[in-house]
N, C-alpha and C positions, 0 to 999 in steps of 0.2 A: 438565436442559436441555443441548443440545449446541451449543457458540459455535460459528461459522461464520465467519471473514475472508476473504472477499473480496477478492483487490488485484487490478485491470484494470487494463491497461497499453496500451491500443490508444489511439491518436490520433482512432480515428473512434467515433463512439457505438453504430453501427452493425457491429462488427467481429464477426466471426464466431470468435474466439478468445473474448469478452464471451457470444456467444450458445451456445455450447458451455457455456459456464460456468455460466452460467444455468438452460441446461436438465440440467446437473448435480443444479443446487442440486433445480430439481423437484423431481427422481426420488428424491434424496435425501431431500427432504420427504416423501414415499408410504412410507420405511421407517424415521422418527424422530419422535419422540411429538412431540416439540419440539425447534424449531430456531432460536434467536437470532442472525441474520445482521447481522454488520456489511460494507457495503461502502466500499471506499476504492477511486478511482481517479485512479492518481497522474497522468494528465494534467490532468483540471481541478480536482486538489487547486492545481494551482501549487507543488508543493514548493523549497525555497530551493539553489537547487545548490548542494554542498558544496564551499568550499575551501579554502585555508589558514586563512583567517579563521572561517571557522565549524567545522572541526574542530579547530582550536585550544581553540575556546569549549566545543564537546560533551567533549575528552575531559579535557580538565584544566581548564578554565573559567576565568574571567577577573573579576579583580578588579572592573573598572568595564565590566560587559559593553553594548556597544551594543543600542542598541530591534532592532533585525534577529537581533541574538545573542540577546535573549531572548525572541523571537519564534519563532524558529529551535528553540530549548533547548526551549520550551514543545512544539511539535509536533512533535519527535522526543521527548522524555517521552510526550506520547499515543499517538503510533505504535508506539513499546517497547508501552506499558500491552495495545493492540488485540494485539499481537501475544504477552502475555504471557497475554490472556485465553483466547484461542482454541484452543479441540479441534483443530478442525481449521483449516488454511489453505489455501486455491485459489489460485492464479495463473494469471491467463487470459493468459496471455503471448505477444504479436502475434511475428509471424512477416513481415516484411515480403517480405523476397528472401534466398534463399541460406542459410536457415535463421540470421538474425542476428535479435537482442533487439533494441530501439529505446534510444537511449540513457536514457530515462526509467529503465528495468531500471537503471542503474548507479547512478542518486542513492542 
């Protein structure tokens, strides 16, 4: 069975960088016996912006860590885990104006 990650990064549900991706995965279903997809899209994941305080916590951790820090820790361990599982990984990555990523791309 071949894993499949999935990350969408467009703001609209609708985005044609999402529907490109999709019709990837199709065509790619018509020439693999099995296909296990997971998808993540980091707009209505809500991810926790990272900043001093939470990459504090991820790379050397903290003794009495805050519910946000281990909230935090928790869902970046799954997201590691998704992306340690996967053959392969997609990124449907929006393109809004002038060829730039959307800030979502840098959490």
């Amino acid at each position: 069975m071949t894993n499949l990650l999935i990350i969408e990064t467009s703001a609209r549900s609708s985005s044609i960088s999402t529907a490109l991706a999709h019709e990837f995965i199709e065509k790619l279903t018509l020439n693999t016996v099995e296909l296990n997809l997971k998808n993540r899209n980091l707009n209505s994941d809500q991810l926790q912006n990272l900043d001093e305080e939470m990459t504090t916590a991820l790379r050397s951790g903290v003794k009495n860590p805050t519910e946000l820090q281990v909230k935090t820790i928790a869902q970046s361990d799954k997201m590691i885990g998704e992306l340690d599982a996967a053959d392969i990984i997609l990124i449907a990555a929006v393109s809004y104006t002038h060829l730039t990523l959307p800030t979502i791309c840098s959490v």
